[in-house]
Structure formats: C-alpha cells, structure tokens
N, C-alpha and C positions, 0 to 999 in steps of 0.2 A: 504493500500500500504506500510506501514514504518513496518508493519508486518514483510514482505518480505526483511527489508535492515535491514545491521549492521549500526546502527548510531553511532557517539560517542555521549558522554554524554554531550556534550556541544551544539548537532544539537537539533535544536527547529523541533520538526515535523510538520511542514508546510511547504505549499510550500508560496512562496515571489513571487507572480506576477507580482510584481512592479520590481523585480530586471531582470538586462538586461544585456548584456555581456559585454557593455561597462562600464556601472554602476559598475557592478563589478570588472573592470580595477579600477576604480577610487575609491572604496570603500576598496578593500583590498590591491589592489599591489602596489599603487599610494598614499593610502593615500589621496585622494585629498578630499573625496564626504561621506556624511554619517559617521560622526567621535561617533556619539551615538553606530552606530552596531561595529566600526573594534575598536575601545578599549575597549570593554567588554569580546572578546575573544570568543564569541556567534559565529556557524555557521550556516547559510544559505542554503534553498534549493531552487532550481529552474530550471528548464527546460530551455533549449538553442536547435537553430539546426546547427551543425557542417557543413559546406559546404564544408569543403578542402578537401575532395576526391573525388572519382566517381561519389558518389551519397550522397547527402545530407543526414544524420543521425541525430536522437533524441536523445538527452541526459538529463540525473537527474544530476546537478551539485552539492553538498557537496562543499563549500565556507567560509572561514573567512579569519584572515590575515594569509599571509605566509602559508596556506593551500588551497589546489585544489584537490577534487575527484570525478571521475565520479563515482556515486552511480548504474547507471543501463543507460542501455540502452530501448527507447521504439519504437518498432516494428511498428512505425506508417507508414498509407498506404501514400505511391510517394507521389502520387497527392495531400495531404494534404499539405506536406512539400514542394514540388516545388511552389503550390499556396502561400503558406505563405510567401516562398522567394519573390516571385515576388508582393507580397502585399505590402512589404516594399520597395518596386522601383528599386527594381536588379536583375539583370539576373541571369537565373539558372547557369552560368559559374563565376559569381561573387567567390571569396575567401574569404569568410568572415564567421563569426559567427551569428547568427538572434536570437533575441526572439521568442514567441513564437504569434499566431495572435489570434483572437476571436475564430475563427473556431476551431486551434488543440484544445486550452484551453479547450474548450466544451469536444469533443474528449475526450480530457485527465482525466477530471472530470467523465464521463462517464465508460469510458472502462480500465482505469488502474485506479484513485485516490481509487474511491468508489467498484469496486469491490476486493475479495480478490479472489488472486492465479491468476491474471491477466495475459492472457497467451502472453499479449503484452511487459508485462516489463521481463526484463534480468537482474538482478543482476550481478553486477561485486565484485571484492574482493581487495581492498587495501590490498598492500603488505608494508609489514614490514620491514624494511632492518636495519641495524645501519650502512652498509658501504656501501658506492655508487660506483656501477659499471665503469668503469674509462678505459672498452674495453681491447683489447691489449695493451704487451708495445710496446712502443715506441723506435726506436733505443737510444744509448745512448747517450750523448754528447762526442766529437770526435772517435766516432766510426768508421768515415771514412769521409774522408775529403769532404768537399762537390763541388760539381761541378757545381751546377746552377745556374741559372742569380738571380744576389742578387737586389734588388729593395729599395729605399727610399722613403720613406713614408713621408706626412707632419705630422710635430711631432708639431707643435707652435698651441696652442689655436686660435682662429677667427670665425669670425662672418661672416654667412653664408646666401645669399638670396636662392630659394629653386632651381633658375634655377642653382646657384652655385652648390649646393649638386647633383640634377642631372649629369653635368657635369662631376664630380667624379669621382660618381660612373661608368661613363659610359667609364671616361679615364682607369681605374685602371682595368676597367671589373669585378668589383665585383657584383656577386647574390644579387640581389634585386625583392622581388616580385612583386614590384609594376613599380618601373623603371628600370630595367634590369634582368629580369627572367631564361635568357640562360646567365646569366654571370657567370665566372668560375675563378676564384684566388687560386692558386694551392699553399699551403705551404710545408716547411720542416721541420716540426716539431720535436723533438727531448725531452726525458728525461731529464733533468739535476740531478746533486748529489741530490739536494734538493729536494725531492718526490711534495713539495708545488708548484714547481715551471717547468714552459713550457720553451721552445726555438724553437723559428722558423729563422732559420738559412736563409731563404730568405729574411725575412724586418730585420734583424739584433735585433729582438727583446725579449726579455724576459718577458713573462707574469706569472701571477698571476694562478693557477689550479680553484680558486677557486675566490673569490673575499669577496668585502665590503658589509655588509647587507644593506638591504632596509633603507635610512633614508633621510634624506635633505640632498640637497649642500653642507649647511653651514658646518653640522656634517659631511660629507663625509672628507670634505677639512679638518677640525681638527683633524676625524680619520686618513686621510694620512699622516699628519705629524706626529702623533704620532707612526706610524708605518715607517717615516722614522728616527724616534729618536732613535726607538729601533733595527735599522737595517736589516730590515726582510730579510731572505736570504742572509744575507752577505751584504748588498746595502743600501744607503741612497738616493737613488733619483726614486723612484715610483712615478708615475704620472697619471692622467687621461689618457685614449688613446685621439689621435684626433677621427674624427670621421673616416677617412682611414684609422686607424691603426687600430681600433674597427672592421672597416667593410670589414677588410683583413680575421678574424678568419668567415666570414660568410659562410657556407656551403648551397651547391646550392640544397639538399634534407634534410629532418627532416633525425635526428638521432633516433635510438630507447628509449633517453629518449625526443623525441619531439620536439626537438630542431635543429633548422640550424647551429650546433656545434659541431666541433668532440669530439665524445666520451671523450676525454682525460681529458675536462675541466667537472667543477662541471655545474650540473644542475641548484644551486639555486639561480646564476643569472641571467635570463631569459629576461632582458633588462636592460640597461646599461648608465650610465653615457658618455657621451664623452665632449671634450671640444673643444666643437664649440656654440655658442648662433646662432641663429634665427635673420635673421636681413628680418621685422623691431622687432618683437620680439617674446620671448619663447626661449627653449632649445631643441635641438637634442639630438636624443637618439639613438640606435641601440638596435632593439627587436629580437632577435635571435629562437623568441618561431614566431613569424608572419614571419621572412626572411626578414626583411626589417626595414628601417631607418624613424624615425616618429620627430616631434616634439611636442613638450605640451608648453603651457603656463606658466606662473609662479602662477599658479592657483593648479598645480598639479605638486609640487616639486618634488617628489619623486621618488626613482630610486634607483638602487645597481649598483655595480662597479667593474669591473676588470681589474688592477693595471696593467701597465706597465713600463718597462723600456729598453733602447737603451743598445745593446752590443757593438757596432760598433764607433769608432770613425768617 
C-alpha cells in the first residue's frame, strides 16, 4: 500500500492502530498525550472515518506536530462505515470523526494494506504553497463610511459555568455546532494599511491575520507582551479575545481551507486561546476547524492564538 503514496521521509510506514482522532488532538495539536512521538518530529499513519458530510468517508491520515494530511482516501463499502459508527454508540447523523472498528481493520488488512494496486485506495496529493490563499480583498479601511449596527462585545476575562457559555452564545446568535447551529453573526470586515492586520468595523475591533503559535498559556502570555513591547502594528495593547469576541469571527459553513473562518484570516490557527476559565475548572477555547467552542483541562495546555484589540472608545 505505501507503494502507492508519497510519504515524507520522516513517515514511519505503518499504520498506528492504536492512534484515534482524539489521541491525535492530544498528541500533536495539544500537546497534551504521547510527548515520546510529537518531539521526535516522526509522522504517523492511521485510518479515521470522516462523518461531517453526507455520507461518512475513509481516510489515510499523515500526522505529526503542526502537520495534517490526508494520504488517500478508501473506497470502503456504506454499510461497513455506518456499522462502525454506530459500534461506537452514535448515530449515523452524529458530526464527529471515529476510529476505525475490528470489522473495517480486517477489511482494511485485506483489501487495500496487503494487496498492491488496491482499487479501493485513492491517493491524494499535498500541495505545496509558500503563500496562503487569503481569498478576495477586502474593502479598505475608510472606504466608505459604515452604516451598521455596531455591537459591544465583552472584552474582560471570566470565569464561565457551561450553562453561562451557552447562554452567549445563544444571546449574540453566534454559529455553534453543537449549541447553536443556525446561528449567524454577520461582520464588517475590512483591510487595514497593515497587510498583518483585520478590522471589523461592527465589534469595533482589530484582529490579528494571522496569530500566536501553538504553545502554553504561560509562553503565550510572555509572547504577548513581548509583542506588545515591540509595538506590533502601531499598538501596544493586544490581548487574548474573550471568548465573544473569539466566537464573533465564527462562520456558520467550512471555508475552503476547512475552517468556520473567513478566508481573510490564516489557516494555522485552527483553535484558539480565549480568556474565559471553566468554572469549576479547565479552559475555553474556540475551535474554528469543529464550528464550535470546547473546553480542556489543564491537562492539555495547549493552544495558538489570535490577538486582538478595541478601536472604539
């Protein structure tokens, strides 16, 4: 089967049975689980089944840190994949991602691992880019004066029970897939001088294009200062969003790099710091790659971040 795919030179060809999609939250994006495999820079394969569309789909996953790619797709029949969902206690309308069950694994050993030219697997092809797609532009900042209802946001850190977070999201009507799915928060987005740098001209705010890489709290918070020492963009006061200002940029359909995120903003932060804690404990996050707002423990620090700040007095 490894026949058949471009690996890099750092994929072990095997496949990891043991690894699962959550495991693999936790192992490369998080940080939190298996710190042997994500600091050696080794990638990982493994089989997942994709449920977030029509019909549930097989996929060869390519994994390590800060890297994700689908290797191939496998042609596996319905009824193998709707049983396996339901093996693991969810409904076929479930949204979620699954392992894989006794049954496919057979299958899979069978009819794509051990034969070659397997007419089940599909090869895909990672694309190479040096510069990220970043859509249309955007009007420019005072291009035309604006006319829409401008909204305030809470901007102060706090500490959150979950019927609170619901609540929220549910006042502010923002897209959530899990508590508010027909929610829709309309921005005004706008260019500014500074190419690094977003405006949404309805929460009065100014975000970050791109944001802070994956690391702890701790480092996030001493990165922020140091990039407010150095001025970024003209400004010394960037801040964690709350978790409403976070979950105002959320878009109610994937974009085409996969994300609940308009095009304009970088890809490669795909869940996000906010500052609100979990009461009675853990940390909120906003995952813009799932549509929706999660919490973790303080087991699984980890996180990336996109910086904001108030233009409004």
């Amino acid at each position: 089967m490894f026949s058949q795919l471009a690996l890099s030179s750092t994929t072990a060809p095997i496949i990891d049975w043991e690894m699962t999609p959550d495991l693999a939250f936790c192992t490369f994006s998080a940080k939190g689980l298996r710190d042997d495999l994500s600091n050696t820079g080794e990638r990982i394969c493994y089989f997942f089944i994709d449920n977030y569309g029509e019909v549930p789909r097989l996929y060869l996953m390519e994994r390590g840190t800060r890297f994700v790619n689908i290797l191939a797709e496998i042609l596996a029949p319905l009824d193998m994949m709707t049983a396996c969902i339901i093996d693991h206690g969810s409904t076929l309308s479930s949204k979620d991602n699954f392992p894989v069950n006794h049954a496919l694994k057979t299958w899979l050993i069978h009819e794509v691992i051990e034969k070659n030219n397997s007419v089940f697997l599909i090869p895909t092809v990672l694309e190479e880019s040096d510069s990220e797609d970043f859509g249309e532009a955007l009007p420019s900042t005072g291009a035309a004066p604006y006319k829409g209802e401008r909204v305030t946001l809470p901007s102060e850190q706090r500490t959150l029970e979950e019927a609170e977070l619901n609540e929220s999201i549910l006042l502010w009507n923002f897209p959530d897939t899990a508590i508010n799915p027909k929610g829709y928060f309309e921005n005004s987005l706008l260019e500014s001088e500074d190419p690094r740098i977003i405006i949404d001209e309805k929460t009065g705010l100014m975000w970050q294009r791109a944001g802070l890489d994956l690391c702890s709290i701790r480092k996030m918070t001493r990165d922020i200062k140091d990039l407010n020492q150095k001025g970024f963009g003209g400004h010394n006061d960037w801040r964690i969003p709350t978790l409403e200002e976070a979950m105002s940029l959320m878009e109610p359909s994937l974009s085409l790099k996969g994300l609940h995120l308009h095009l304009c903003f970088s890809k490669e932060q795909p869940f996000v710091f906010v500052a609100a804690k979990r009461e009675p404990t853990g940390f909120w996050f906003v995952d813009y790659k799932q549509g929706k707002s999660y919490w973790s423990s303080g087991t699984v620090p980890g996180g990336f971040c996109r910086l904001c700040r108030s233009i409004l007095n």
